[in-house]
C-alpha positions in Angstrom: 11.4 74.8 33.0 10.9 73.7 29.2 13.7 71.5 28.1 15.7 73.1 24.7 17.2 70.5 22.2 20.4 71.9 20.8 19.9 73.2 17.1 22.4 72.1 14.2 24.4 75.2 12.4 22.1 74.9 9.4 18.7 75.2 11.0 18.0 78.4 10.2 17.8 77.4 6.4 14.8 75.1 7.7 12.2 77.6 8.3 9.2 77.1 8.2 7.5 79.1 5.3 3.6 79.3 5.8 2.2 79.1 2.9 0.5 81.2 -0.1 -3.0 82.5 0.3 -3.2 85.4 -1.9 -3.1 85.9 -5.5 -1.3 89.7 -5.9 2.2 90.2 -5.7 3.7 92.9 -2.7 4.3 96.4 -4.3 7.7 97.6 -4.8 8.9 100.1 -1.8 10.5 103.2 -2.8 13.7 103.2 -4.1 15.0 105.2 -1.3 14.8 102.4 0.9 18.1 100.9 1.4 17.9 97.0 2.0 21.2 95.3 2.8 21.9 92.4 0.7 20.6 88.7 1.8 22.5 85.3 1.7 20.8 83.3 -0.6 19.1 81.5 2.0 17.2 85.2 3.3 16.9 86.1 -0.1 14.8 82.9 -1.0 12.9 83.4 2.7 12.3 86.6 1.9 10.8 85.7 -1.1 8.7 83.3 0.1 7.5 85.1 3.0 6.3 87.9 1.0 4.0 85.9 -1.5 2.8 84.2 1.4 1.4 87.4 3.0 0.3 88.6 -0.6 -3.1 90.4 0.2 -6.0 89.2 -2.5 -6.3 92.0 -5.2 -8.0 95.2 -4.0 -10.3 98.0 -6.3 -8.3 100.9 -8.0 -9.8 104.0 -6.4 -11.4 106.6 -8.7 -10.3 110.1 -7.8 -12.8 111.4 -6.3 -13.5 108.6 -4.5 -17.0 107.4 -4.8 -17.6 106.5 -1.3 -21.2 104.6 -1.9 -19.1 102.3 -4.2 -17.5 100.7 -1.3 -17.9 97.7 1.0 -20.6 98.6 3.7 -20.6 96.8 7.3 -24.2 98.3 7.5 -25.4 96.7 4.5 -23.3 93.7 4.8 -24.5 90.2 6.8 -23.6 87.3 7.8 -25.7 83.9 8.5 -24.9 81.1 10.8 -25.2 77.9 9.0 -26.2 74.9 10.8 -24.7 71.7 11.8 -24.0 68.7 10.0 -26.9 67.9 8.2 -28.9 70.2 9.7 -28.6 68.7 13.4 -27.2 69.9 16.8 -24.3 71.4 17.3 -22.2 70.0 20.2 -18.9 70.8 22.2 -16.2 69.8 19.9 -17.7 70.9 16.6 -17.4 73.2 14.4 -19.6 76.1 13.6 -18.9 78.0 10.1 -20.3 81.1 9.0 -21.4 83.1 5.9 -20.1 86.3 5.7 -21.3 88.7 2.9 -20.1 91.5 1.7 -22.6 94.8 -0.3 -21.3 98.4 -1.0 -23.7 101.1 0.1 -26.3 100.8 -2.8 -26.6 97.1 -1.4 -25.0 95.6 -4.3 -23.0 92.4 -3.6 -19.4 93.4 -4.0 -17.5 90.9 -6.2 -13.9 91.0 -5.0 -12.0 90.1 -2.1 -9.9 91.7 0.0 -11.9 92.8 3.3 -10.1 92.8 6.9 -12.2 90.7 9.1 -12.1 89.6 12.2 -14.5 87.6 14.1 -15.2 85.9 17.4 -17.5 83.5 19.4 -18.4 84.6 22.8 -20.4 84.0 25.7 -20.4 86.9 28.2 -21.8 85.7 31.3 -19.6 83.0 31.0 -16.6 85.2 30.3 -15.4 82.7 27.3 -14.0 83.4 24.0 -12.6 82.5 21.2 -11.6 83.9 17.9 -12.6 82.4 14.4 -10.6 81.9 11.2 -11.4 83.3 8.4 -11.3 82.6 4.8 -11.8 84.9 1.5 -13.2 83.3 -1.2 -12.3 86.6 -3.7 -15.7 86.6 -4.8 -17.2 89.7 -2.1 -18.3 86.3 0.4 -16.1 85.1 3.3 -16.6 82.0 5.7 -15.7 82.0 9.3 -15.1 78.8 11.2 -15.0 77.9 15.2 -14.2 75.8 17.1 -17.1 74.7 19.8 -14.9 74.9 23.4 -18.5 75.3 25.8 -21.8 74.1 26.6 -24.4 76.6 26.4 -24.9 79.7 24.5 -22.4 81.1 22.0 -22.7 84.2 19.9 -21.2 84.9 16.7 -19.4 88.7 16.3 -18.2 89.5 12.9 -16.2 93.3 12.6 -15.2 95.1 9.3 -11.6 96.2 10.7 -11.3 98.0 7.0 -13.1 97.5 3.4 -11.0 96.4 0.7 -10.7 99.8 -1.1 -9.5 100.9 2.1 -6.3 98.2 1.8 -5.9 99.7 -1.7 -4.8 102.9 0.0 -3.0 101.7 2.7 -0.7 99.5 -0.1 -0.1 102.7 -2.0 1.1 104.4 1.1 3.9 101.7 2.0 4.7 101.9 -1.5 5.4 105.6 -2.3 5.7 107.2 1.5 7.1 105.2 3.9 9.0 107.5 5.3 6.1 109.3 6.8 6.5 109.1 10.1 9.8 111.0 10.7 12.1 110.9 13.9 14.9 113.2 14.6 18.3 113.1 16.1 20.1 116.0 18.0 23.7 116.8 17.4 26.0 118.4 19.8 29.3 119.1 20.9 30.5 121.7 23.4 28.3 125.1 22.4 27.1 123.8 18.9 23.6 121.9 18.4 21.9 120.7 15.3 18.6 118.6 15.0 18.6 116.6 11.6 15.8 114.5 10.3 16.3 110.8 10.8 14.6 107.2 9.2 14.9 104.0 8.0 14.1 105.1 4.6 15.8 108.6 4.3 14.8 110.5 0.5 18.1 111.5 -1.5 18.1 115.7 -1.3 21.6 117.9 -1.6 22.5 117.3 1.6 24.7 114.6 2.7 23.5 111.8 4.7 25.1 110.0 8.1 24.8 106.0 8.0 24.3 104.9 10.7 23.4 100.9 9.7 24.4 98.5 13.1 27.8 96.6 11.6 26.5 93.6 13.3 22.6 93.0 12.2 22.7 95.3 8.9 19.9 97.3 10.1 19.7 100.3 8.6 19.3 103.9 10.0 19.8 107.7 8.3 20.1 111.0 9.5 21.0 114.2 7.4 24.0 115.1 8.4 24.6 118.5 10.6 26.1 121.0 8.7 29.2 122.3 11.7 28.7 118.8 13.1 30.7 115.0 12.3 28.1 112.2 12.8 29.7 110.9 15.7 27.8 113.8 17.5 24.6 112.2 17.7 23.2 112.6 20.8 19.6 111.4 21.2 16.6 110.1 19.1 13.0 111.0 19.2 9.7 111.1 17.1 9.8 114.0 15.1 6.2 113.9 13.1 3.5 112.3 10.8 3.0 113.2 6.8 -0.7 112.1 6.5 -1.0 112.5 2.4 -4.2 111.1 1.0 -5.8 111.9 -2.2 -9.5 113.2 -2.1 -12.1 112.0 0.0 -9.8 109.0 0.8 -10.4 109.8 4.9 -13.8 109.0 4.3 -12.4 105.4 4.0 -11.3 105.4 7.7 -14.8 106.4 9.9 -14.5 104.9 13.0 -18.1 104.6 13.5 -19.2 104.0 9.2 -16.5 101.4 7.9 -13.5 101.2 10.6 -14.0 98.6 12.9 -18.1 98.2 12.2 -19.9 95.2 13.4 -21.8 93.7 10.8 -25.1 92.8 11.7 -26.6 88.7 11.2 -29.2 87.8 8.6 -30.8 85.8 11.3 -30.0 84.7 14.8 -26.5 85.6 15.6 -25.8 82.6 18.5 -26.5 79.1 18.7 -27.0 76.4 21.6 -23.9 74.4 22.1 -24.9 71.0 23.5 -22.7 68.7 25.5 -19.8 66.7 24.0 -21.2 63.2 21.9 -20.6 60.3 23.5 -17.2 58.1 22.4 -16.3 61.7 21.0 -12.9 62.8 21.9 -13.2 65.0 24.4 -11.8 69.2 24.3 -8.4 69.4 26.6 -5.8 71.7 26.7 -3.8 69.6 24.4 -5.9 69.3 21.7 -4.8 71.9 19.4 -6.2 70.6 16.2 -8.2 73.7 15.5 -5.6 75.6 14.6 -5.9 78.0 16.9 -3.5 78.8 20.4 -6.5 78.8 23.0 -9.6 80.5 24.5 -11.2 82.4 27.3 -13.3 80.4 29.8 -14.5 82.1 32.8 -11.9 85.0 32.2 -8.8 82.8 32.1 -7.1 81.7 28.9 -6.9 77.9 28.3 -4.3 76.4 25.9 -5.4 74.5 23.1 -2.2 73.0 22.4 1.3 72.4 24.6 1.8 73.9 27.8 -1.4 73.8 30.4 -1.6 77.1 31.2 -1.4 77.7 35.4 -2.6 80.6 37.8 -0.3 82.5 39.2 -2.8 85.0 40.9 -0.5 86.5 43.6 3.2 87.6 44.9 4.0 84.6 46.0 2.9 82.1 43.4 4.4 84.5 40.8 7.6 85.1 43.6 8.2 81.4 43.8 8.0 80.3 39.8 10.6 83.4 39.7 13.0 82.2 42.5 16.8 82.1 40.6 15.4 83.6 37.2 16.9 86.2 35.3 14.1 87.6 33.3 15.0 89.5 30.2 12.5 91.5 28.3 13.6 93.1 24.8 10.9 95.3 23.0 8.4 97.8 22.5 6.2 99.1 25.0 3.9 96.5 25.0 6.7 94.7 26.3 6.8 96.9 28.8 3.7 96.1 30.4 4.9 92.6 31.3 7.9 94.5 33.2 5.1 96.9 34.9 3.0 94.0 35.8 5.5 92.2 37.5 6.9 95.3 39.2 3.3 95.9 40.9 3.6 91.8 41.5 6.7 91.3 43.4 6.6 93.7 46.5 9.9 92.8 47.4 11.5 93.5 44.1 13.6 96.6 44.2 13.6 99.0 40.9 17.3 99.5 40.4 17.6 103.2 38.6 19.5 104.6 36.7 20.7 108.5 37.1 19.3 110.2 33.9 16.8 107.2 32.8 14.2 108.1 30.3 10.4 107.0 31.5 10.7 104.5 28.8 13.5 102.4 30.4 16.2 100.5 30.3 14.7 99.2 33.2 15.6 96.7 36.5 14.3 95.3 39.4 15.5 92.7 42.0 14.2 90.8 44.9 17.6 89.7 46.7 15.6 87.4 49.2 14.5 85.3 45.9 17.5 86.3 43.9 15.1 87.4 40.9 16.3 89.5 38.6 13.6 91.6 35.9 15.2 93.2 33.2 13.6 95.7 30.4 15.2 97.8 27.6 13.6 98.7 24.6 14.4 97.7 20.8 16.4 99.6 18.7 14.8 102.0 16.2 12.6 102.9 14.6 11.4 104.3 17.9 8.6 106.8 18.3 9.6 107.8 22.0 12.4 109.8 23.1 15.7 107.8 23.9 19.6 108.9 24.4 21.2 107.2 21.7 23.6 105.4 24.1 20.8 103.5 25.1 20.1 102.2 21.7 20.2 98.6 21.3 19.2 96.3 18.6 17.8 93.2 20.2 19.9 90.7 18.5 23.2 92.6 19.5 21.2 92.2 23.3 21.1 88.2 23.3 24.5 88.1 21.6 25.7 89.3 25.2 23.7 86.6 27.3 25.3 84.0 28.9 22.0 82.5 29.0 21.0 79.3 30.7 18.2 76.9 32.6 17.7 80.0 34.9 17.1 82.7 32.4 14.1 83.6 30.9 14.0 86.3 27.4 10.9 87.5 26.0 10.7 89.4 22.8 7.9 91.9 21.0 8.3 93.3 18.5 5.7 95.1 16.0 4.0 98.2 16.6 7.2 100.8 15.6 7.8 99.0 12.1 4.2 99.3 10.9 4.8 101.6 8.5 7.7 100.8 6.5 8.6 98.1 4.0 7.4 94.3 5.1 11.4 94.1 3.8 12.5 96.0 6.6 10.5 94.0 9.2 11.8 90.8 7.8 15.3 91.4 7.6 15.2 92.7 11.7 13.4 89.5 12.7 16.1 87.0 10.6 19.0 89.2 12.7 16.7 88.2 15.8 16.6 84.5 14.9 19.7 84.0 14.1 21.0 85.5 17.4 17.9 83.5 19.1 19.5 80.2 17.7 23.2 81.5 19.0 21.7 81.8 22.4 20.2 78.1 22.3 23.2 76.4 20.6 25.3 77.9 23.8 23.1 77.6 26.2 20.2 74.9 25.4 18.4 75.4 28.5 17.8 79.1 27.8 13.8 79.7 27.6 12.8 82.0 25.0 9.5 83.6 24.2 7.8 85.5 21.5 5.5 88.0 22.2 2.9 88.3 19.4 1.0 91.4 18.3 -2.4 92.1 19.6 -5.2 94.6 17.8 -5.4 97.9 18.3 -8.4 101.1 18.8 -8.6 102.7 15.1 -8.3 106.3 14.4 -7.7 108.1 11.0 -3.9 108.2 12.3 -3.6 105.3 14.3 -4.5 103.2 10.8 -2.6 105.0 8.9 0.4 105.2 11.2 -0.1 101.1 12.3 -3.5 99.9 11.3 -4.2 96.0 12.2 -4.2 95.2 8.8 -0.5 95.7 8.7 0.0 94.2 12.0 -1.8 91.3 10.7 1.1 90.7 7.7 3.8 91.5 10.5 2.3 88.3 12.7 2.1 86.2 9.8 5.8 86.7 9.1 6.4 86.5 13.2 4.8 83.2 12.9 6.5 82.1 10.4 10.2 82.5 11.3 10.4 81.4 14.5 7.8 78.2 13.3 9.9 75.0 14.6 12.3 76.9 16.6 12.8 75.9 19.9 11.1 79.0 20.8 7.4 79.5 22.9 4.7 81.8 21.7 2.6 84.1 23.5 -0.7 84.6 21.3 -1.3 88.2 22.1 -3.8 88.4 18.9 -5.7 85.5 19.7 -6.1 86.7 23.4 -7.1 90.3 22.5 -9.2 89.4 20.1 -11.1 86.4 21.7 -11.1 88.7 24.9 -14.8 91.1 25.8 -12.5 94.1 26.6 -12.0 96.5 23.7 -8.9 96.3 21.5 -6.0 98.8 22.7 -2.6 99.0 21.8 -1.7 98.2 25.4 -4.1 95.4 26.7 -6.0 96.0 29.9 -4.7 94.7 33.1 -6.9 91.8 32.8 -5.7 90.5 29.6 -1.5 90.9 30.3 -2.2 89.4 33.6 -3.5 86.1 31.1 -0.1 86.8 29.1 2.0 86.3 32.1 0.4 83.3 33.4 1.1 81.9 29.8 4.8 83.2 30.2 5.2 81.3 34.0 3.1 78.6 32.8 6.4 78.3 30.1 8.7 79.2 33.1 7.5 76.4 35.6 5.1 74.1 33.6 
């Protein structure tokens, strides 16, 4: 078990701030967007937390949109760029390369702005690992690597979405985030009313319930029901999708033209990693000066920095690690999946139901031989499943009510529902999280608590513009950055989907979550 230090009162003003990398300021979210007001402490978080996820500037579209004006994976390249001086490359290098960008004339583009992703891989091997890149705002880009194996390594370089593309997505944040919709139904005894709900609920004649948790300030709105108090509310669901573009902007989300492309190399595409240098330090589990949380090497994911990362490949490793634990899982349902794997992992664990329970949880199991006892229930909304609105529960309000301890375990993940809306909104529901998080560990230092990143995603026209990666991407930045220096573990589900062979999904295949809970017990019994 990972040993907690007990934080002092003011360590949430401490946090670390990441810092800028872009040059344009976040746009302003509609005005019907209700934020509650910050200490000054938040407010000046807040403020740094959105320059430092400022995207680089991005075109202004003409209308119609001139498609062949736009960045072009197929006429785009990249080149792999030798090693120093010109030599051999060897385990424990770095290999960097040249990524750049044309539009569809083959004119190099002169701006920024791209969402790329990249990764080194070696298939028969089953290694990977995923590259950082930089934007140099000038239409080039430069991906670096770290060199984790002897043997062959091959560069992959994928245009998740071209710049104009961002410009889009920006505008829809800005002026409608309120399209996706949910809904709420009202009743009591023979009346029932279903009124529109959101975060970000537009001002019309009729009057609106509040519905904003007293104790984290999150906010929620229905319309009210017309023969019906607010107190009525019965249940939440999704309701629906506004998809509003201007003309010919789909043509900026094809999955198999400019979504998610592989652009091709201007040369070879791998190189021919040689064994380490002699006297040169040698590539361990705890060498995580790269920057990056680990890699794939013969299927299983290696640490590059902390905890050595165990096996735990049947009931009874996983059983024994588990023996006296109270796990708690709070989330979406990517969460989920960690409950579903362990369920199918611990035969002797007994699902605990509930009369009336919705498919999507709250959720229990327990193994009374072992005295383990798995816990699920999802996060409070916005939610785009059906749930009875007794069951929700803003996380924060969740680890208020933990006693916590050396035998309990909480894991958190949170992403994928608040793509849509305001960065604002995403950032105020993570500082109620924190703060609770550093509650928990000032009471009960021994507690273990884990952050569950987010991981890429298949792209669609709606899945991008209901929760494309590139908002993900600003959501893990600010993840990263307010739990950076807690007392807190991470479990790097973008790094491991995107270093992974097996195609990006909103919910990982078995192979990669059963890599995410060996990370997870690896925390739980180093």
């Amino acid at each position: 078990m990972a040993v907690l230090v007990r934080l002092p009162p003011n360590y949430r003003e401490k946090t670390f701030i990441i810092p800028k990398t872009a040059t344009s300021p976040p746009p302003k979210p509609q005005d019907f967007c209700t934020f509650t007001p910050l200490s000054p402490a938040d407010a000046e978080e807040e403020r740094l937390l959105l320059d430092s996820i400022a995207w680089p500037e991005t075109p202004l579209l003409p209308s119609p949109l001139i498609l062949n004006q736009t960045s072009d994976p197929a006429h785009s390249s990249f080149t792999v760029l030798p090693g120093r001086n010109g030599g051999a490359l060897h385990v424990g290098d770095q290999l960097e390369v040249l990524i750049k960008i044309h539009d569809y004339h083959g004119n190099a583009k002169k701006s920024g702005g791209d969402v790329l992703v990249t990764r080194l891989h070696n298939q028969e091997l089953e290694a990977g690992v995923a590259g950082r890149v930089v934007d140099h705002f000038n239409g080039s880009y430069s991906a670096v690597f770290p060199l984790l194996w002897e043997g062959r390594a091959q560069v992959e370089v994928t245009l998740v979405h071209p710049s104009e593309a961002v410009t889009v997505l920006r505008r829809l944040t800005r002026e409608q985030p309120d399209r996706i919709y949910f809904q709420s139904v009202f009743s009591s005894d023979s009346i029932s009313e279903t009124k529109i709900c959101n975060v970000c609920l537009r001002q019309t004649n009729e009057p609106q319930c509040n519905f904003t948790d007293l104790h984290t300030g999150d906010p929620w709105f229905c319309y009210k029901p017309k023969n019906l108090n607010c107190d009525a509310r019965m249940s939440h669901t999704f309701a629906g999708f506004q998809k509003k573009l201007e003309a010919n902007e789909q043509n900026l989300f094809q999955s198999t033209v400019n979504m998610k492309v592989s652009i091709q190399a201007l040369g070879p595409a791998f190189i021919s990693v040689l064994p380490q240098r002699q006297g040169q330090p040698k590539v361990s589990q705890d060498s995580g000066n790269s920057g990056l949380s680990g890699y794939y090497y013969k299927g299983v994911w290696r640490s590059l920095g902390g905890t050595k990362v165990h096996q735990f490949n049947n009931a009874s490793a996983i059983s024994e690690c588990l023996k006296g634990k109270t796990v708690h899982l709070y989330g979406d349902s990517t969460m989920r999946q960690w409950y579903e794997y362990l369920d199918a992992s611990l035969p002797d664990a007994k699902a605990v139901h509930v009369e009336g329970q919705s498919i999507k949880g709250p959720f229990m199991m327990w193994d009374n031989a072992k005295k383990i006892l798995v816990k699920y229930r999802c996060h409070g909304p916005p939610l785009r499943f059906a749930v009875p609105t007794s069951q929700l529960r803003y996380i924060a309000n969740e680890l208020d009510g933990l006693v916590g301890g050396s035998n309990t375990v909480v894991a958190v993940s949170i992403w994928s529902h608040l793509g849509t809306f305001p960065v604002e909104i995403y950032i105020r529901r993570l500082q109620s999280i924190r703060k609770a998080v550093v509650r928990l560990l000032n009471r009960a230092p021994g507690t273990l608590v884990v952050i569950r990143t987010a991981n890429l995603k298949a792209l669609t026209l709606y899945e991008t513009l209901t929760n494309s990666d590139w908002y993900s991407i600003q959501r893990d930045k600010v993840l990263r950055a307010m739990f950076k220096g807690l007392n807190v573990r991470m479990v790097d589900a973008w790094e491991m989907t995107l270093a992974h062979h097996l195609p990006h999904n909103l919910h990982p295949q078995r192979p990669i979550i059963k890599n995410m809970i060996d990370v997870l017990l690896s925390y739980t019994c180093p």
